[in-house]
Backbone as CSV, one residue per row, in Angstrom:
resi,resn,N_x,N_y,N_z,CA_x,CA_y,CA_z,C_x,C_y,C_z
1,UNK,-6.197,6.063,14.209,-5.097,6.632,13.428,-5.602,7.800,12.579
2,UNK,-4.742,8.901,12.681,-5.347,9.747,11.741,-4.145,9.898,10.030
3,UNK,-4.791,9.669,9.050,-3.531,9.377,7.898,-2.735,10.289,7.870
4,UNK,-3.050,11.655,8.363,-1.793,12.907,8.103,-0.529,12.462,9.125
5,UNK,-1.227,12.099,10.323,0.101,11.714,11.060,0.616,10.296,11.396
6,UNK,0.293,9.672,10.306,1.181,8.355,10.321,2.535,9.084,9.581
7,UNK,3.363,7.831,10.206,4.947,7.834,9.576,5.142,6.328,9.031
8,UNK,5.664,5.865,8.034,6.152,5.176,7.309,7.994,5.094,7.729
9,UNK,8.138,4.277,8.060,9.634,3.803,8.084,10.125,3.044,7.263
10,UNK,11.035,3.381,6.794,11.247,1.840,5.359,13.244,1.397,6.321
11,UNK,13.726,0.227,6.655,14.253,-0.344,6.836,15.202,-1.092,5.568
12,UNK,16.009,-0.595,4.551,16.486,-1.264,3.581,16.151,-0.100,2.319
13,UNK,16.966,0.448,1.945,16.093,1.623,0.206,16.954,1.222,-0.792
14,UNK,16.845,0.049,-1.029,17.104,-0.578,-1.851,16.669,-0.562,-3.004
15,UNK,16.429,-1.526,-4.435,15.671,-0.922,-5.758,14.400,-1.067,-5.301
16,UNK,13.677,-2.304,-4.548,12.389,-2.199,-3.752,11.933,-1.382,-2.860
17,UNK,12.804,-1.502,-1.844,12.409,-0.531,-0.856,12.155,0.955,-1.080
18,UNK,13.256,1.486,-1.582,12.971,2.581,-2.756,12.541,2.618,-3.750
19,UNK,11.744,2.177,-4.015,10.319,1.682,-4.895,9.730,2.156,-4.023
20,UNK,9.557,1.370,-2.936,7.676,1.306,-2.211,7.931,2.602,-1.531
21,UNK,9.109,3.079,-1.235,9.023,4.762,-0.288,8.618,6.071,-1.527
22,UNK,8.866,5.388,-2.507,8.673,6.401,-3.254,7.200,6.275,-3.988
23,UNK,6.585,5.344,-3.665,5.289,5.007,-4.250,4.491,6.164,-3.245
24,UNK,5.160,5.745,-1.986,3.975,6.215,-0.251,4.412,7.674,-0.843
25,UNK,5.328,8.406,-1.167,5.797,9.772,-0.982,4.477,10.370,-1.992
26,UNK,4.204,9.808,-3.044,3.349,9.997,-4.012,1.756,9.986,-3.328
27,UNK,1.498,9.681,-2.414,0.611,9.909,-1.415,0.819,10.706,-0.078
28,UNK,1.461,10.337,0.418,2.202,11.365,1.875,3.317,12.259,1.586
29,UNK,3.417,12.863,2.862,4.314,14.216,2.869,5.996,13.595,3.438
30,UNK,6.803,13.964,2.642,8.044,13.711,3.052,8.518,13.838,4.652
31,UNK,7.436,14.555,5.245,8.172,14.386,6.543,7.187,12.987,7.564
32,UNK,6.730,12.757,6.447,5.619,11.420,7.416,6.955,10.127,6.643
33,UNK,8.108,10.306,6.023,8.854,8.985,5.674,9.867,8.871,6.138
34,UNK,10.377,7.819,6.484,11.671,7.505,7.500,13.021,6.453,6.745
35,UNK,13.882,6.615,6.440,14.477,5.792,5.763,15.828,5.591,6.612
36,UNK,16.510,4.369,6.628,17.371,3.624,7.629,17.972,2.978,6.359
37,UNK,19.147,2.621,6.445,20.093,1.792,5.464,21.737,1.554,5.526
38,UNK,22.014,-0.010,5.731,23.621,0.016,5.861,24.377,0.814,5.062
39,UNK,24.296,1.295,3.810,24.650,2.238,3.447,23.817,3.610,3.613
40,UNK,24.285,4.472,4.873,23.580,5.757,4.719,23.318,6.604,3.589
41,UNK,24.628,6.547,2.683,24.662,7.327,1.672,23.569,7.006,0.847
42,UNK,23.434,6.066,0.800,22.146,5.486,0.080,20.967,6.310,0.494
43,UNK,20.762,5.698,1.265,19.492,6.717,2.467,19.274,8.057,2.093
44,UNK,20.789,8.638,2.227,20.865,10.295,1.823,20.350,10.418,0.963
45,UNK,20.881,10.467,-0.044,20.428,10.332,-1.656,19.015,10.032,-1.779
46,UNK,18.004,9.355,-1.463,16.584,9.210,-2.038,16.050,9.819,-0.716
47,UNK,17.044,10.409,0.551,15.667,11.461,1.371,15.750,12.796,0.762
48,UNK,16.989,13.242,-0.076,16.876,14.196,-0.680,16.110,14.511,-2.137
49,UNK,15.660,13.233,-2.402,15.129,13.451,-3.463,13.132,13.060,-3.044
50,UNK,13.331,13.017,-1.822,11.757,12.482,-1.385,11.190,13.711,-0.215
51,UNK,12.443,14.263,-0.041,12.208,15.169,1.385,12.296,14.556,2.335
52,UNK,12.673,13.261,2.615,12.242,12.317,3.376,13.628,12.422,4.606
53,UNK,13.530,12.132,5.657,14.678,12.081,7.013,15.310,10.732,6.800
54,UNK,16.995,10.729,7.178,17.606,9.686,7.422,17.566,8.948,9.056
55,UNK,17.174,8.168,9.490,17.366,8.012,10.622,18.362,6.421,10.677
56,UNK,18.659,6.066,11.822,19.101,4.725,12.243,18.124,3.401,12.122
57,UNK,18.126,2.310,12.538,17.084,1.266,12.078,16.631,1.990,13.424
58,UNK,17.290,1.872,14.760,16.307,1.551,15.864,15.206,2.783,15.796
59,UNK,15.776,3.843,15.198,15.144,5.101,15.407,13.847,4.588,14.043
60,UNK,14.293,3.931,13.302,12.426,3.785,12.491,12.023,2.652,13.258
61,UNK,12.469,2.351,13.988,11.755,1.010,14.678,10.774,1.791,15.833
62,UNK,11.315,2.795,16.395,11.105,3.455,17.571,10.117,4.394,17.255
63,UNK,9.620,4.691,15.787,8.866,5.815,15.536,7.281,5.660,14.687
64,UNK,8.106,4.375,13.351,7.448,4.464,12.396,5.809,3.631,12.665
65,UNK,4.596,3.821,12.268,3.619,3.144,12.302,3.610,2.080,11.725
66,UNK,4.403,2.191,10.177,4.075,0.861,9.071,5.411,1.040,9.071
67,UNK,6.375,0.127,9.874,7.728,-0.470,10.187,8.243,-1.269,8.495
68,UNK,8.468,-0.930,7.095,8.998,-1.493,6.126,10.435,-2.133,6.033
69,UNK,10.241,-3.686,6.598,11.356,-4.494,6.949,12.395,-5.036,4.962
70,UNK,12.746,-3.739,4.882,13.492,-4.286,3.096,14.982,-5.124,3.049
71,UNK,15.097,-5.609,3.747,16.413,-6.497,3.955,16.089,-7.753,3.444
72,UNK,17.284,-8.514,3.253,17.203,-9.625,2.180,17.330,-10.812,3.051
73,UNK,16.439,-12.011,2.795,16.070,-13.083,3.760,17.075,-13.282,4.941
74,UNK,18.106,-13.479,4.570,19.330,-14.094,5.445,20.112,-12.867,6.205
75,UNK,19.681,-11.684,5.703,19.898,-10.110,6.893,18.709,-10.423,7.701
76,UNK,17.570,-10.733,7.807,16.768,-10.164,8.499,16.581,-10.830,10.106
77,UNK,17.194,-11.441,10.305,17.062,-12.198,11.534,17.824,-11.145,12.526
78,UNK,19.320,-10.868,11.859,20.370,-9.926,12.909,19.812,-8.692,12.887
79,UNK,18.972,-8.387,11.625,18.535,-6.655,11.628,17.169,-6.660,12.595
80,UNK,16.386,-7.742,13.113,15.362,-7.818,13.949,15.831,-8.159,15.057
81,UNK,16.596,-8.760,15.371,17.584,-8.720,16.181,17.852,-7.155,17.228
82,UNK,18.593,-6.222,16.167,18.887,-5.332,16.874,17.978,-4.638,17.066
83,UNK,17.073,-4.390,16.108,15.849,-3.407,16.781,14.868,-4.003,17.788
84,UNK,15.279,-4.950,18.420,13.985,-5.842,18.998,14.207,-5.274,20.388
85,UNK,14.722,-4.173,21.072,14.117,-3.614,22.370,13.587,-2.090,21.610
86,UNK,13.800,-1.896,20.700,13.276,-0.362,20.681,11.566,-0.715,19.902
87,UNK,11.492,-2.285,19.332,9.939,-2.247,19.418,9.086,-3.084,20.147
88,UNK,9.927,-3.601,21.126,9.626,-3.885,22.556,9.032,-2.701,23.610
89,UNK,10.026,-1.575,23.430,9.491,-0.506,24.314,7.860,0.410,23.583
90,UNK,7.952,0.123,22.753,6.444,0.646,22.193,5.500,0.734,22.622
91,UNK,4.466,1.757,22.955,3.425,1.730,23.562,2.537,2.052,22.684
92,UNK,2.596,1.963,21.102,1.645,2.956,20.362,1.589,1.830,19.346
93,UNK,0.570,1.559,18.841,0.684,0.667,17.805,1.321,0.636,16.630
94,UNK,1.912,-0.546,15.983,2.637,-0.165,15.040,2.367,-1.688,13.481
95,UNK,2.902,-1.961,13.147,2.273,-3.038,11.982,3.877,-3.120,11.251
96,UNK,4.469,-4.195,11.377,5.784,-4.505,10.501,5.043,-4.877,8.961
97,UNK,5.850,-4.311,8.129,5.455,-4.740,6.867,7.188,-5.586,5.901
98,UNK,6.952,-6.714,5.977,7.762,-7.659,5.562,8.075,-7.741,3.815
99,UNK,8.926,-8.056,3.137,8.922,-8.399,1.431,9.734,-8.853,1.778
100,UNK,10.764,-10.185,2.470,11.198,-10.988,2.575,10.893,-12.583,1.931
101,UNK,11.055,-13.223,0.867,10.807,-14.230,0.258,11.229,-15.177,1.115
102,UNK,10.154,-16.372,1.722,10.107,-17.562,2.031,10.066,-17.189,3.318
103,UNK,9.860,-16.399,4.304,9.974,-15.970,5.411,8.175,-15.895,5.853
104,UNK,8.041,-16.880,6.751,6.903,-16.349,6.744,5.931,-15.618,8.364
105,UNK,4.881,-14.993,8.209,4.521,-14.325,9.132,4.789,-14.391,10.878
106,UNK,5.057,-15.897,10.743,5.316,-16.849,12.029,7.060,-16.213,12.163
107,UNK,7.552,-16.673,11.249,9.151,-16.455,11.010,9.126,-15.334,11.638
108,UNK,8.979,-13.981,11.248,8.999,-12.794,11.118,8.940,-12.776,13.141
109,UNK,8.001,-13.051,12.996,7.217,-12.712,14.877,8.404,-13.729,15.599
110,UNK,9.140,-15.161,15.108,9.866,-15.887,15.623,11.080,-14.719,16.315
111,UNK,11.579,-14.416,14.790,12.706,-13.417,14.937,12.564,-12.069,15.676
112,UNK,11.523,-11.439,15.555,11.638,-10.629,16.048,10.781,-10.250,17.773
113,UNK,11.570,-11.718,18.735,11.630,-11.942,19.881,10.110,-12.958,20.179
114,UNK,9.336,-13.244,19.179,8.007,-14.017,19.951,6.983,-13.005,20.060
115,UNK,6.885,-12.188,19.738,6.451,-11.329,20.405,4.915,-11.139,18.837
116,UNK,3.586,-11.045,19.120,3.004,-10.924,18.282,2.364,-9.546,17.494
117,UNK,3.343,-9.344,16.830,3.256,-7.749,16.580,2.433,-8.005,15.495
118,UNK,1.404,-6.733,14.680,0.718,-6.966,13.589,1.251,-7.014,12.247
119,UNK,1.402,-7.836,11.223,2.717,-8.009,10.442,1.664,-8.308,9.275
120,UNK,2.144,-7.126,8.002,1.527,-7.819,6.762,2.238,-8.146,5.944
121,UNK,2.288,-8.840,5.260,3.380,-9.840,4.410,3.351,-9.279,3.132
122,UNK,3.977,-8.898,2.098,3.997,-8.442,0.712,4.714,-8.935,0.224
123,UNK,4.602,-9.278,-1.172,5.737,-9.904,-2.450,5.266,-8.730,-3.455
124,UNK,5.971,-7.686,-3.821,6.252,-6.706,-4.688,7.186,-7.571,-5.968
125,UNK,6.872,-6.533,-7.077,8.134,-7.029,-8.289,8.406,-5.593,-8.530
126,UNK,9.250,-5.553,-9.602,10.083,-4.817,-10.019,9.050,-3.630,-10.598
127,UNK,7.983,-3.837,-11.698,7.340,-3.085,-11.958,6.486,-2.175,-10.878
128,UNK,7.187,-2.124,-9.680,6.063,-1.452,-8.537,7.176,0.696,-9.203
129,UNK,8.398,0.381,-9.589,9.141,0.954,-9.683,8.455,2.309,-10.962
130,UNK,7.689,1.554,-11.362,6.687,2.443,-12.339,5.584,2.955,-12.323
131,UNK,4.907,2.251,-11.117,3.586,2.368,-10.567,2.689,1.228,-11.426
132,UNK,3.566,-0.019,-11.779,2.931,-0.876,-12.240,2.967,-2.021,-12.060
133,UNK,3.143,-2.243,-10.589,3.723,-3.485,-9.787,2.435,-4.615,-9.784
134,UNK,2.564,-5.450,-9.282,1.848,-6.510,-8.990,2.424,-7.206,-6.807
135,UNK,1.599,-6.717,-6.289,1.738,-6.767,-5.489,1.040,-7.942,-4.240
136,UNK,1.528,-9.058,-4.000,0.576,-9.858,-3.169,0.904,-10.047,-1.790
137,UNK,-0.351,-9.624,-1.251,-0.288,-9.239,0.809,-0.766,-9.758,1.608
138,UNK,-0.851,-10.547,2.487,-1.298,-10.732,3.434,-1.329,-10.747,4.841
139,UNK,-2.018,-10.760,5.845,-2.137,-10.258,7.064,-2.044,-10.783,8.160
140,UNK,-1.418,-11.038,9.361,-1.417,-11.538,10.489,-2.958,-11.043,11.054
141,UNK,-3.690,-12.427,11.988,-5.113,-12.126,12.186,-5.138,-10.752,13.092
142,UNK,-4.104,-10.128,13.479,-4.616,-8.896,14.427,-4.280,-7.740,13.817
143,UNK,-4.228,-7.505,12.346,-3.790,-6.471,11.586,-5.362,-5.944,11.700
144,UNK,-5.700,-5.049,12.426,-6.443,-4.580,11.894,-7.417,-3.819,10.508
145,UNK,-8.635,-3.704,10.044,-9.263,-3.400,8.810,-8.991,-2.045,8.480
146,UNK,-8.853,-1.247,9.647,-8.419,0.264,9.227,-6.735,0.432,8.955
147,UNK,-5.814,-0.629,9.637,-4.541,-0.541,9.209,-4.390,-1.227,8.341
148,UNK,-4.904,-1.871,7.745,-4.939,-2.567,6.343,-5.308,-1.594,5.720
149,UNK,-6.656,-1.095,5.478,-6.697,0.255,4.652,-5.813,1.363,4.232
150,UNK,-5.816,1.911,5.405,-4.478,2.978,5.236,-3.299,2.177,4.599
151,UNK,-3.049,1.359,4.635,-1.985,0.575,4.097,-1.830,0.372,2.862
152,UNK,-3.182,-0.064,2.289,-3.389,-0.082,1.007,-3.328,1.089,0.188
153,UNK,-3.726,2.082,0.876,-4.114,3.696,0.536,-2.478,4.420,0.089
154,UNK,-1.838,4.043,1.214,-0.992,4.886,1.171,0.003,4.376,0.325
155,UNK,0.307,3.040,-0.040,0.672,2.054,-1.248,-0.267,1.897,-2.547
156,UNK,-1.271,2.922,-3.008,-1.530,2.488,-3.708,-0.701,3.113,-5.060
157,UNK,-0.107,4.148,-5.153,0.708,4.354,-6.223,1.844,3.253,-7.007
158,UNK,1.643,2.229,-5.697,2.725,1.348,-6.158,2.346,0.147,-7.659
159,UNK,0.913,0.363,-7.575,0.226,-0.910,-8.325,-0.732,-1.584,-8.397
160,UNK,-0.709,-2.828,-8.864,-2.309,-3.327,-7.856,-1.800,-4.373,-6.867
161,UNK,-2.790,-4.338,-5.817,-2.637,-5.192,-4.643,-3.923,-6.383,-4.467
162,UNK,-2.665,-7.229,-4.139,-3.949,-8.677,-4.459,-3.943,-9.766,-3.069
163,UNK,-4.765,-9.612,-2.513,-4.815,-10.240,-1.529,-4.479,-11.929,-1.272
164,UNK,-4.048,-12.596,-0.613,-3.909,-13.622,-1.176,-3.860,-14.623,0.545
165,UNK,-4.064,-16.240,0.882,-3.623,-16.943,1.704,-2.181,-17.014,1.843
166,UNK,-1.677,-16.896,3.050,-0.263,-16.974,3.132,0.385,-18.441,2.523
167,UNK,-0.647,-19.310,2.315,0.108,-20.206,1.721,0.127,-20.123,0.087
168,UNK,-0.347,-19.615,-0.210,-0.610,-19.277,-1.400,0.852,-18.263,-1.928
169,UNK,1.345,-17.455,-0.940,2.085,-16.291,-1.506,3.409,-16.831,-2.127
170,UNK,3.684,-17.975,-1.878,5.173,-18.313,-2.232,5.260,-18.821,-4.332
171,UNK,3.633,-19.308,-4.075,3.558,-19.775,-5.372,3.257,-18.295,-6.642
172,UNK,3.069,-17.395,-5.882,2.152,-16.135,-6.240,3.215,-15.571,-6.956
173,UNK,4.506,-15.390,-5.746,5.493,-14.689,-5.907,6.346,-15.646,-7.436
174,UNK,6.154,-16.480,-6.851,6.897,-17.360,-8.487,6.501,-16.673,-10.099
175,UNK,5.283,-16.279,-9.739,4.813,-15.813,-11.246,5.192,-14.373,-11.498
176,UNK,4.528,-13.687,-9.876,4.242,-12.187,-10.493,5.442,-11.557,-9.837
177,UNK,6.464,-12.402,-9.074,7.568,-11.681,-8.369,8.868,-12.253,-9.483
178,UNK,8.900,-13.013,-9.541,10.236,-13.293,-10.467,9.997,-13.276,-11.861
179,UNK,8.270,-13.227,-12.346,8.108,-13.233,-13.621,8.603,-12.162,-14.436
180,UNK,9.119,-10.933,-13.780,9.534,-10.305,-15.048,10.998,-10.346,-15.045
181,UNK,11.668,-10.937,-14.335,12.942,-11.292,-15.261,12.893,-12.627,-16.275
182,UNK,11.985,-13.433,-16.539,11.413,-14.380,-17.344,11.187,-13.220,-18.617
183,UNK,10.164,-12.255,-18.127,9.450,-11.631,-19.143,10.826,-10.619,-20.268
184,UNK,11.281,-10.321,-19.086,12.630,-9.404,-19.460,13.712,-10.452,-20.383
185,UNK,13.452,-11.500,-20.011,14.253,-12.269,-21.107,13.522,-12.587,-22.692
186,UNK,12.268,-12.906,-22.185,11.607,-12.858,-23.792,11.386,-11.316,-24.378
187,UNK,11.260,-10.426,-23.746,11.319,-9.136,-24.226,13.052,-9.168,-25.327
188,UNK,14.440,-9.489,-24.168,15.189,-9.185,-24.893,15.740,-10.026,-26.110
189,UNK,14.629,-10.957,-26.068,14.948,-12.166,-27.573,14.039,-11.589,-28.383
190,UNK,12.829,-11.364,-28.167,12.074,-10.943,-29.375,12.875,-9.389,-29.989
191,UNK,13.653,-8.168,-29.369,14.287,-6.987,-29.656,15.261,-8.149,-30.799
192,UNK,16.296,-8.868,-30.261,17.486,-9.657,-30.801,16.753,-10.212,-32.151
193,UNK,15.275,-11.012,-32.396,15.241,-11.564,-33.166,14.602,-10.199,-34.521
194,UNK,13.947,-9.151,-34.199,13.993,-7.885,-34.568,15.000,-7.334,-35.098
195,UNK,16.540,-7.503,-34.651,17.249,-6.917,-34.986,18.002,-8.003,-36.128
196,UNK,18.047,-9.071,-35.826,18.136,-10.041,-37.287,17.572,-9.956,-38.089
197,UNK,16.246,-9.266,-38.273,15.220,-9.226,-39.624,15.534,-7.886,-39.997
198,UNK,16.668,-6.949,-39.286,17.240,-5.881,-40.364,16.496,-4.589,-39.628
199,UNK,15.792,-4.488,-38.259,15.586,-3.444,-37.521,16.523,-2.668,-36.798
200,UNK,16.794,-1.368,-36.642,17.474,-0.864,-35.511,17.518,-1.550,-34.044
201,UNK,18.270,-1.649,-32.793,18.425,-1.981,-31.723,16.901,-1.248,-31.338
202,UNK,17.469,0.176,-31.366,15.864,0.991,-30.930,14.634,0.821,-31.673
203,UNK,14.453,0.251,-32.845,13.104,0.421,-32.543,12.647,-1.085,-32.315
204,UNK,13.465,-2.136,-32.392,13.261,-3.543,-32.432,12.069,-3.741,-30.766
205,UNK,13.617,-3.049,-29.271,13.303,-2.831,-28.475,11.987,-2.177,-28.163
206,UNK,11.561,-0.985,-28.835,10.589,-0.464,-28.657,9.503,-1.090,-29.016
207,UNK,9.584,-1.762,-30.003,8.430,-2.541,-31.008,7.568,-3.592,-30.116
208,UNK,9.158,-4.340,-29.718,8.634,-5.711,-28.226,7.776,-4.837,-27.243
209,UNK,8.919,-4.025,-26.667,8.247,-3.500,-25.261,6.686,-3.163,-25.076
210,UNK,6.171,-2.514,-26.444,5.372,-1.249,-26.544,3.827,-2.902,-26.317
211,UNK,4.784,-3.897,-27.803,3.915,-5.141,-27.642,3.185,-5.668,-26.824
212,UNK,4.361,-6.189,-25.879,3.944,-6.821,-24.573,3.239,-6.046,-23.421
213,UNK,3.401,-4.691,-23.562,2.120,-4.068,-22.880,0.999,-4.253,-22.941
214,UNK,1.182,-3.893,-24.519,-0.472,-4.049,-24.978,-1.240,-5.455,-24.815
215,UNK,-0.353,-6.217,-25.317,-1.065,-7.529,-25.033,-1.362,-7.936,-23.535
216,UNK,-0.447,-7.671,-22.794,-0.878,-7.801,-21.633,-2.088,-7.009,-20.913
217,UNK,-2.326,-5.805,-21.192,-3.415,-5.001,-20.709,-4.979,-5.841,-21.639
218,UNK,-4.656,-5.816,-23.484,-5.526,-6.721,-23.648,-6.568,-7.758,-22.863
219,UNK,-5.207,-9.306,-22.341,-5.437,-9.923,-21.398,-6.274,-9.464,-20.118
220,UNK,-5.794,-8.365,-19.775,-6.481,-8.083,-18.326,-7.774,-7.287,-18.618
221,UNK,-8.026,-6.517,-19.482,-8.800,-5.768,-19.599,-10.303,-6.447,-20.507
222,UNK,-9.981,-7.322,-21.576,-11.249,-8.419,-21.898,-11.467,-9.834,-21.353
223,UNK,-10.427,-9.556,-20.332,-10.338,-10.725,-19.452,-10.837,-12.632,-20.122
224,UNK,-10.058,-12.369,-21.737,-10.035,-13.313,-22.751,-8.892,-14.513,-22.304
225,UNK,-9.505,-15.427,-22.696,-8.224,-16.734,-22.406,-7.018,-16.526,-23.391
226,UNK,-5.839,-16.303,-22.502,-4.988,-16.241,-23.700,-4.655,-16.941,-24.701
227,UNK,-5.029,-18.404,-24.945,-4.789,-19.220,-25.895,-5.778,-18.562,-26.709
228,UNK,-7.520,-17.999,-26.221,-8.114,-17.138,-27.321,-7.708,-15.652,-27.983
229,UNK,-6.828,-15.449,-27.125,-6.360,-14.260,-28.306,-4.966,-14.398,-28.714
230,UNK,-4.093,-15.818,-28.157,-3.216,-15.956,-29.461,-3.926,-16.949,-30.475
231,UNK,-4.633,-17.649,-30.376,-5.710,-18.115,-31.917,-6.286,-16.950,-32.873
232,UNK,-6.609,-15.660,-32.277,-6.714,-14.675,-32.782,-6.081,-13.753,-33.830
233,UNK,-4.874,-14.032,-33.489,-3.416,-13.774,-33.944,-2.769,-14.620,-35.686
234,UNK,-3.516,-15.859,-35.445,-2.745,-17.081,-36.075,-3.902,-17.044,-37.251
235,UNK,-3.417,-16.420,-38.223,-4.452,-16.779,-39.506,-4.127,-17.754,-40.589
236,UNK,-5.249,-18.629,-40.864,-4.595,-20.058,-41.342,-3.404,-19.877,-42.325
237,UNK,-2.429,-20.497,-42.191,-1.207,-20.410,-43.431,-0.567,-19.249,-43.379
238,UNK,-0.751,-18.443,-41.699,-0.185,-17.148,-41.878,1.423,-17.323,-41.034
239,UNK,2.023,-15.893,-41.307,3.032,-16.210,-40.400,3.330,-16.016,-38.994
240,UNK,1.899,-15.610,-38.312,2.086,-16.207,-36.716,2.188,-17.198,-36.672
241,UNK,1.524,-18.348,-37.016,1.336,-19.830,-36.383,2.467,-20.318,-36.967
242,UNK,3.748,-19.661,-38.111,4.656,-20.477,-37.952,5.524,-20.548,-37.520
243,UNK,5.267,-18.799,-36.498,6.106,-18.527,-35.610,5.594,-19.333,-34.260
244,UNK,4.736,-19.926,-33.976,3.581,-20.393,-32.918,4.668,-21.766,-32.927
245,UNK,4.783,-22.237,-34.149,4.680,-23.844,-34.330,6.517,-24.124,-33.814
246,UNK,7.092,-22.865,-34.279,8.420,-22.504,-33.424,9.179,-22.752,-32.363
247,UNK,8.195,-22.087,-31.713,8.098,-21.903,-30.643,7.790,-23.349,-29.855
248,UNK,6.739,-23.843,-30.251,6.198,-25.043,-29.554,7.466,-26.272,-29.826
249,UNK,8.040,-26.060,-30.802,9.209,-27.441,-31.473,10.381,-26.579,-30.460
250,UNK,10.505,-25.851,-30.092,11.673,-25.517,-29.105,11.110,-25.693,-27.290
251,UNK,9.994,-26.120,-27.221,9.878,-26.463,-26.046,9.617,-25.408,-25.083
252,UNK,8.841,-24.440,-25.659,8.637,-22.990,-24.505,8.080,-22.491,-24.023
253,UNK,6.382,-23.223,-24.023,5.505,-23.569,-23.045,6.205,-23.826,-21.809
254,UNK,6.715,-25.142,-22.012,7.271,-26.239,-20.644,8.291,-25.445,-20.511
255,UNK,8.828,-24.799,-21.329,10.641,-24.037,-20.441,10.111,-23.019,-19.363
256,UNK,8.608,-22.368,-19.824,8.209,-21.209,-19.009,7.590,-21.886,-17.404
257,UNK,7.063,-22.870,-17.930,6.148,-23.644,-16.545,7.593,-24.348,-15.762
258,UNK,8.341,-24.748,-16.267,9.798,-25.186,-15.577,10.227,-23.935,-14.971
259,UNK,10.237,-22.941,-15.621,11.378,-21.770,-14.912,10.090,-20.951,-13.236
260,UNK,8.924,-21.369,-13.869,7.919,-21.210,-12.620,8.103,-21.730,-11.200
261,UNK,8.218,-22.785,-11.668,8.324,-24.240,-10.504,9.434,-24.020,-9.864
262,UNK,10.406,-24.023,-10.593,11.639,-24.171,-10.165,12.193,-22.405,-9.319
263,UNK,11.488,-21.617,-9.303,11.559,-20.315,-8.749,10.516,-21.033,-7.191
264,UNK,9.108,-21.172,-7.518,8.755,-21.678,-6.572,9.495,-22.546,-5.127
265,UNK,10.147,-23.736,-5.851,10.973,-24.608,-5.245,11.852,-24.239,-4.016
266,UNK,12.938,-23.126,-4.822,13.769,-22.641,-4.531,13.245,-21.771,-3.461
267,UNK,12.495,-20.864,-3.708,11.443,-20.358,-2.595,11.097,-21.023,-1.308
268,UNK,10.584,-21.854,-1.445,10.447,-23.165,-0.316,11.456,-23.403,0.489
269,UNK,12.666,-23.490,-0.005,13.734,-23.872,0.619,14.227,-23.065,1.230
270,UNK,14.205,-21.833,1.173,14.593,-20.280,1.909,13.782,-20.977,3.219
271,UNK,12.640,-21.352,3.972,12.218,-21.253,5.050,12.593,-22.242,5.796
């Protein structure tokens, strides 16, 4: 493969899918991207803003190298479905790339005729939309090391990418795929409880947001146990820990490890 002339097809440009086309554009040239979508207009709209071509599904099925399947679990059977003679007729190698939740690599190859095409599996979140995604992938055994590369390469604007066992991805996705609408909810209680202590909407919001960055990069970057740097926080008789002690008498440890599981669960049951 040479990287100037791969093409990227994205199948679905949705808030993800148009995410990850716009991550690759940030590495490749608008005419190496292919975008397909039940709503064309959709399509239109982010190839004009990517440079990128509208085509039909079969026509990114028929072209693209890294085939981006963005349809939502219970579309994807009829949408593999229809493209399944135009990547039947293929003579050139190609690699489906899946973000379908609970669907797994087997599924994928089930649906789309038996047939063992090279398929890497991804669970993206929302933050890929910033270039600050959390991304977990894994590979059917004939994905090759150089199409994995390029793969990674040409996705890397999207975030970081974390390799993971396919059995592993469903539990993965529980944290780092649904976790920020969890996070997005404690973001918008701590703004709310900000704005009860007599702050503006804006800067309450800003105050959380700017927070939970930091602490989170903290976390990743001294790679400290977080119970050691919220002990850090809590000075004896101060008023973290009686915001700590709060917290713990409302049950929100276990509400967070419940809302985990229970994303997990639900996950499971999709397959």
């Amino acid at each position: 493969m040479e990287k100037n002339n791969l093409i990227f097809g994205f199948i679905g440009t949705g808030n993800m899918g148009g995410a990850l086309a716009r991550a690759v554009r940030r590495r490749m040239e608008g005419s190496q991207i292919l975008l397909a979508n039940r709503s064309p207009e959709k399509a239109r709209l982010l190839s004009e803003e990517l440079g990128a071509s509208v085509v039909s599904n079969c026509d990114a099925a028929g072209q693209a190298d890294y085939l981006f399947l963005g349809v939502k679990p219970q579309m994807m059977e009829g949408m593999l479905k229809e493209i399944n003679p135009a990547l039947a007729q293929r003579r050139t190698p190609f690699v489906l790339v899946t973000m379908a939740a609970g669907l797994t690599i087997d599924r994928i190859r089930e649906m789309a005729g038996g047939k063992e095409y090279p398929v890497i599996r991804i669970m993206p979140n929302t933050p890929v939309a910033v270039g600050e995604g959390m991304v977990l992938y894994t590979c059917s055994g004939n994905v090759t090391e150089e199409s994995r590369n390029f793969f990674l390469d040409a996705c890397a604007e999207a975030g970081q990418f974390s390799d993971i066992a396919e059995s592993g991805i469903d539990a993965g996705s529980a944290v780092a795929g649904c976790g920020p609408a969890f996070a997005d909810m404690f973001l918008e209680a701590m703004a709310d409880g900000g704005v009860a202590c007599g702050l503006s909407r804006a800067q309450a919001l800003k105050f959380a947001a700017q927070m939970m960055t930091g602490a989170a990069r903290l976390a990743l970057e001294t790679g400290q146990h977080p119970g050691a740097l919220k002990d850090a926080v809590c000075s004896p008789g101060g008023a973290t820990i009686q915001g700590v002690r709060k917290l713990e008498e409302a049950g929100f440890r276990g509400a967070v490890m419940n809302a985990v599981i229970a994303a997990y669960e639900k996950t499971l049951e999709l397959k």
